[in-house]
N, C-alpha and C positions, 0 to 999 in steps of 0.2 A: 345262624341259629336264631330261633324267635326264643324271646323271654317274656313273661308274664307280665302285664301292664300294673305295674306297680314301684315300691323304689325300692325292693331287692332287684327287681328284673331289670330297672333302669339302670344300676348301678353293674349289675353283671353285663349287660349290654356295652355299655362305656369301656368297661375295663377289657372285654373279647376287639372291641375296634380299635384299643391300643396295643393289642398282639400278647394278653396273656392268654397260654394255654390253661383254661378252667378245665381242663378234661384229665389235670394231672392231680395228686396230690398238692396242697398247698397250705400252707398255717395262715389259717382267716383271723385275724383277730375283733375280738367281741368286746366295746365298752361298755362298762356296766358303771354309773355313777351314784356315790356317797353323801351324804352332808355328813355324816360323824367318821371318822376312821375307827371306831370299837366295830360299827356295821362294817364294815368295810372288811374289816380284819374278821367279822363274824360270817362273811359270804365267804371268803378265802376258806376258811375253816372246812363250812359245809361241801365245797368244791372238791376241797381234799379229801372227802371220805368218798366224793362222788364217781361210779365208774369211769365217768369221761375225762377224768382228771387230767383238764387242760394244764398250760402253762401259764401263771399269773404273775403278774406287777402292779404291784400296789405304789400308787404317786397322787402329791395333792398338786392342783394345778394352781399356778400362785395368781393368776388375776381373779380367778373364783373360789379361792378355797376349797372346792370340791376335790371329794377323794374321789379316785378313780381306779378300777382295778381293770385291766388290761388285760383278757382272760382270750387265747391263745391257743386254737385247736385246730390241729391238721387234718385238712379233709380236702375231699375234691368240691370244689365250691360250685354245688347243681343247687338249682333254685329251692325246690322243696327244702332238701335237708341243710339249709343256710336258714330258711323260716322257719325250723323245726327248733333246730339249735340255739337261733336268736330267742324265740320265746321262751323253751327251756330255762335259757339263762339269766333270761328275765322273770319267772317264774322263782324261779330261786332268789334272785335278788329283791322281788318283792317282798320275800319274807322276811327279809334283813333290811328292809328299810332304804330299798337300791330300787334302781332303772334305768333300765336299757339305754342307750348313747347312740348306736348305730353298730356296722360293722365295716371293715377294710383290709384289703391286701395291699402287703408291700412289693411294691413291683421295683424289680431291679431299672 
């Protein structure tokens, strides 16, 4: 399958040549990074009233002190709706004083 030249498509490429199936269901998970945890816990908040109402983990990472919330939604991971998502949730984090980190699957 061809992916879009960029580094969601780069990263979805990679992970298809190590034999996950992206054509199923999958919990993607989306880093969204803090310097305060009040933001942190004020994204969490807004998430929870939000239709998509992922799965989140709020942790601060001890060599950088950044809070980090670990926000968790199951989807079939197709390029568009991974760009879609990703900025969404950076969107929202923007207004709480957050930014996007990247995204990854756990592969067995």
């Amino acid at each position: 399958m061809q992916y879009p030249n960029d580094e969601n498509g780069q990263l979805l490429a990679e992970m298809a040549e190590a034999g996950i199936d992206l054509t199923t269901l999958l919990p993607v998970d989306f880093f969204i990074l803090f310097e305060q945890k009040p933001s942190a816990e004020s994204f969490i908040k807004a998430m929870n009233e939000d239709e998509l109402a992922p799965k989140m983990e709020l942790q601060k990472c001890p060599d950088t002190g950044v809070w980090e919330v670990k926000t968790t939604v199951t989807m079939v991971p197709e390029h568009q709706l991974l760009s879609q998502t990703e900025q969404y949730l950076e969107s929202i984090a923007d207004q709480h004083n957050g930014y996007g980190d990247g995204w990854g699957i756990l592969a067995d």
